[in-house]
C-alpha positions in Angstrom: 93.2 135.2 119.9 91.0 132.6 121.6 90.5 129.0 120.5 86.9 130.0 119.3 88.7 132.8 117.0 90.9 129.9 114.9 89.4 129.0 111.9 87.6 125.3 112.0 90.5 124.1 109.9 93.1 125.2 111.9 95.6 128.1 112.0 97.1 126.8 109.2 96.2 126.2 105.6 92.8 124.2 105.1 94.9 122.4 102.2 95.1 119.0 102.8 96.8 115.7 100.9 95.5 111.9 101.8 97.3 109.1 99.8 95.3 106.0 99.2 91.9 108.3 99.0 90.6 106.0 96.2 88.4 103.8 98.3 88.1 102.2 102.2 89.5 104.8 105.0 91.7 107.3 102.5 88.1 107.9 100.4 85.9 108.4 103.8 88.8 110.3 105.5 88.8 113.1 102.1 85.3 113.5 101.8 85.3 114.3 105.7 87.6 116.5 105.2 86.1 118.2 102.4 83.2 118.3 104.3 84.8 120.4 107.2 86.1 123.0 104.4 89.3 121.4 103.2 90.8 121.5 99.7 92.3 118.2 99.0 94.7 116.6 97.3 94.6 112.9 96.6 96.7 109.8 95.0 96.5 107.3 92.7 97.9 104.3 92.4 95.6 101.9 90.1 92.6 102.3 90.7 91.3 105.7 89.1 88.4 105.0 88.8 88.1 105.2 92.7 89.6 107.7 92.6 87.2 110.0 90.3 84.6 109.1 92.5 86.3 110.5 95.5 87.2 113.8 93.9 84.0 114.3 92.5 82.4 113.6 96.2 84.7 116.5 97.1 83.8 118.8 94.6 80.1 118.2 95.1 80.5 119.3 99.0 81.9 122.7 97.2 85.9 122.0 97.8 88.9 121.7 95.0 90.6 118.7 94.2 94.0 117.5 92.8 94.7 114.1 92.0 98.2 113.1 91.4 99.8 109.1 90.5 101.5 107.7 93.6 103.9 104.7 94.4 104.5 104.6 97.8 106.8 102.1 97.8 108.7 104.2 95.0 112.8 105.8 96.2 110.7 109.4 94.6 107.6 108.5 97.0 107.7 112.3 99.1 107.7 114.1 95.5 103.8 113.7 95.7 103.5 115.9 98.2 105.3 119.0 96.3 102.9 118.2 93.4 100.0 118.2 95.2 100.9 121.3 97.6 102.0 123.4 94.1 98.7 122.6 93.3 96.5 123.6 96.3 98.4 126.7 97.0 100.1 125.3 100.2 99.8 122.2 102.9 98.4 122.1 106.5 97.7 118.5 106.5 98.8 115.0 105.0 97.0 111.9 106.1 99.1 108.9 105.5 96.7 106.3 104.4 98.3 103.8 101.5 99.5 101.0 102.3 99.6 96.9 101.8 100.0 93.7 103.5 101.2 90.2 102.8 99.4 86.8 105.0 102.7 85.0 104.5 104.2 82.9 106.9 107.7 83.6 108.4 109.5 81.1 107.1 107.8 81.5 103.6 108.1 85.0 102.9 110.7 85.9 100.2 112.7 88.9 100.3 111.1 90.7 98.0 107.9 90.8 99.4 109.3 92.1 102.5 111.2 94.6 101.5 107.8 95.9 98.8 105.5 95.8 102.4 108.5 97.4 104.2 109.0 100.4 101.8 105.3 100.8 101.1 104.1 100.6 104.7 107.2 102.6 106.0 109.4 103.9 104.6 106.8 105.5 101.9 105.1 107.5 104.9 108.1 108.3 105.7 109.3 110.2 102.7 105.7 112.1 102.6 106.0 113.2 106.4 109.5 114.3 105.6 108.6 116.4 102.9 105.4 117.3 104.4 107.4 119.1 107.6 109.8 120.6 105.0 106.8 122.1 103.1 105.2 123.6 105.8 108.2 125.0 108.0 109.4 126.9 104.2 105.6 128.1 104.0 106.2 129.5 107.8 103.3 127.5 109.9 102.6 124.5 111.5 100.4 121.7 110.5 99.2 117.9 111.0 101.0 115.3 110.3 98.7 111.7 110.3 99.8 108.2 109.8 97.3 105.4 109.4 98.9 102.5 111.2 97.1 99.1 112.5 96.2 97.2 116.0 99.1 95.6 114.6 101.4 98.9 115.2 100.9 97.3 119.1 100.4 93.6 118.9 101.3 90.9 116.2 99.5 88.3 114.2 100.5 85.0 112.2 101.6 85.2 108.8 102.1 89.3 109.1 105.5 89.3 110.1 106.2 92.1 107.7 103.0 93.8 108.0 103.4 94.1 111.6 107.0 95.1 111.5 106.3 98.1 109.4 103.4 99.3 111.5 105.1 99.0 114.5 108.3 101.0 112.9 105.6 103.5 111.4 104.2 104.3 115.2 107.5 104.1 116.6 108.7 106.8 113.3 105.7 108.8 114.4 106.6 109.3 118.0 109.8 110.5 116.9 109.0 113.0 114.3 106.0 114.8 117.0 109.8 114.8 119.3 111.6 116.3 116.6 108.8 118.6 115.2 106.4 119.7 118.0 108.8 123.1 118.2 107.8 123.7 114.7 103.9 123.7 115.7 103.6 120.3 113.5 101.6 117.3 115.3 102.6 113.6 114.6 100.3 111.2 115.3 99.0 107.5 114.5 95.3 105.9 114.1 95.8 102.2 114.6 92.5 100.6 113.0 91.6 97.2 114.2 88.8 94.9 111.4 87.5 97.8 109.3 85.1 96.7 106.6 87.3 97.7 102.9 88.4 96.0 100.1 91.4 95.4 102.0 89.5 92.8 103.9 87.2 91.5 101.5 83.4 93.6 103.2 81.6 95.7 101.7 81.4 98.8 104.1 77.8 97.8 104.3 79.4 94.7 106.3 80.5 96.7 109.3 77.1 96.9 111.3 75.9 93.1 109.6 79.4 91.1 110.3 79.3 89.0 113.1 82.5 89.2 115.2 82.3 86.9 118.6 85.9 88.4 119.6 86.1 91.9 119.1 83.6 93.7 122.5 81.3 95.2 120.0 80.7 92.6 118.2 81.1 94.0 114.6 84.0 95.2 112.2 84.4 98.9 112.2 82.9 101.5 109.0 85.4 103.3 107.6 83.8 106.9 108.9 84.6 105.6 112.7 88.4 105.4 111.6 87.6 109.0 109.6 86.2 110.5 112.3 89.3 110.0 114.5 91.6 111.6 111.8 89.9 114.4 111.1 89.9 115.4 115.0 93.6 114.8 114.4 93.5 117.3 112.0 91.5 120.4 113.7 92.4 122.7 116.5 90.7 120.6 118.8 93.6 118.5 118.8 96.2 120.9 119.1 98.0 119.5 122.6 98.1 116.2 121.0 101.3 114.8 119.4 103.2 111.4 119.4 99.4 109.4 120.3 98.2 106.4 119.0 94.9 106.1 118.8 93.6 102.9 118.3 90.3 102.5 116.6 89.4 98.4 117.0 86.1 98.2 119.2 88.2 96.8 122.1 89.7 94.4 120.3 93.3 94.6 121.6 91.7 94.4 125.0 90.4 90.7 124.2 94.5 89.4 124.3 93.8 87.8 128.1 91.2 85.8 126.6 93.4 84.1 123.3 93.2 81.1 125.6 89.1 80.6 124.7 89.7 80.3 120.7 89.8 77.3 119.2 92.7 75.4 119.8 95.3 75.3 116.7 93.3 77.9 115.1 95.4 80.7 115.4 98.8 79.0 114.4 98.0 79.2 110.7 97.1 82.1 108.5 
């Protein structure tokens, strides 16, 4: 069997689960792949109404869909995956999307909130990789395993000490599990989005070709099908001989950090 003769999904299951697939990057990310002949299985956390529109987006492009309610920072976070799998007949690929964040500064930030953005950012993906790999080494094939990080996986920023601490660990988690698992025919990797135009950030996804951005090389915040784009390759034979990466989708941002010294002075001390 050549390359050519492997199924554009992959030569394992086109079954696929993204958490946080109710709007921003986990919405684009599902209808891509439902575009590219995946069945998918989504989460939902609050916002269901998000997250009708996304399954119906899959459906109309002729693929099934599951939806299932999802905590991630929940102890019983990786028991989403066995729902969803039982429901699409199997798993090839989970795309860890859901997340959150907290623009605190250091010496504010309580220990709750640090330990919700820890579990939900880290230990959350985690769990779901974890019983991802378990699912499909009992089913008897590889698979891709996908965890959206941030720039901030690589460099920090004010006020995000915990945001930044749990992307760095989730990269760092990810390079492990493609040591661990690559035997297994299971890749591990990370997309590290820099600005992307979401709700997360306050844009429209309109925004991402309007927004004016002096720092970043391009120019512009990113869409949310730039940062899709990069995941589904993740997921597809074409990426096959690629495990542990981060790929970091930011328009060049992170190579701006020689020029911090040209922003206005004081400005980037505070949140």
């Amino acid at each position: 069997m050549t390359q050519n003769d492997i199924d554009a999904r992959g030569p394992f299951p086109g079954l696929a689960i993204v958490t946080g697939a109710d709007s921003g990057i986990g919405q684009a990310t599902a209808l891509l792949l439902a575009s590219e002949g995946f069945d998918v299985g989504i989460t939902v956390h609050s916002d269901t109404a998000g997250a009708g529109e996304t399954r119906q987006g899959i459906e109309q492009r002729g693929q099934r869909c599951f939806t299932a309610p999802f905590d991630a920072a929940s102890p019983h976070a990786g028991d989403v995956v066995d729902t969803l799998a039982d429901q699409l007949g199997g798993l090839g690929v989970l795309v860890n999307v859901a997340g959150t964040g907290a623009s605190t500064m250091a010496l504010d930030i309580t220990l709750d909130d640090w330990a919700q953005v820890i579990a939900t950012d880290l230990t959350g993906p985690f769990l779901l990789a974890q019983r991802a790999a378990r699912r499909m080494l009992a089913d008897g094939h590889g698979g891709r395993i996908i965890n959206v990080t941030s720039v901030h996986e690589h460099v920090p920023r004010v006020g995000s000490t915990a945001y930044s601490a749990a992307k760095a660990g989730l990269g760092m988690v990810t390079k492990n599990l493609a040591l661990e698992w690559a035997r297994h025919g299971i890749t591990v990797n990370s997309v590290a989005p820099g600005e992307i135009s979401t709700e997360m950030t306050g844009q429209d996804e309109s925004e991402a070709f309007h927004t004016h951005r002096p720092g970043n090389p391009t120019g512009r915040p990113g869409h949310v099908n730039e940062v899709a784009s990069v995941i589904a390759f993740l997921a597809s034979p074409r990426a096959s001989y690629v495990t542990g990466a981060s790929y970091v989708v930011d328009g060049g941002l992170l190579l701006m950090a020689a020029h911090g010294h040209d922003e206005a002075e004081g400005d980037w001390q505070t949140v």
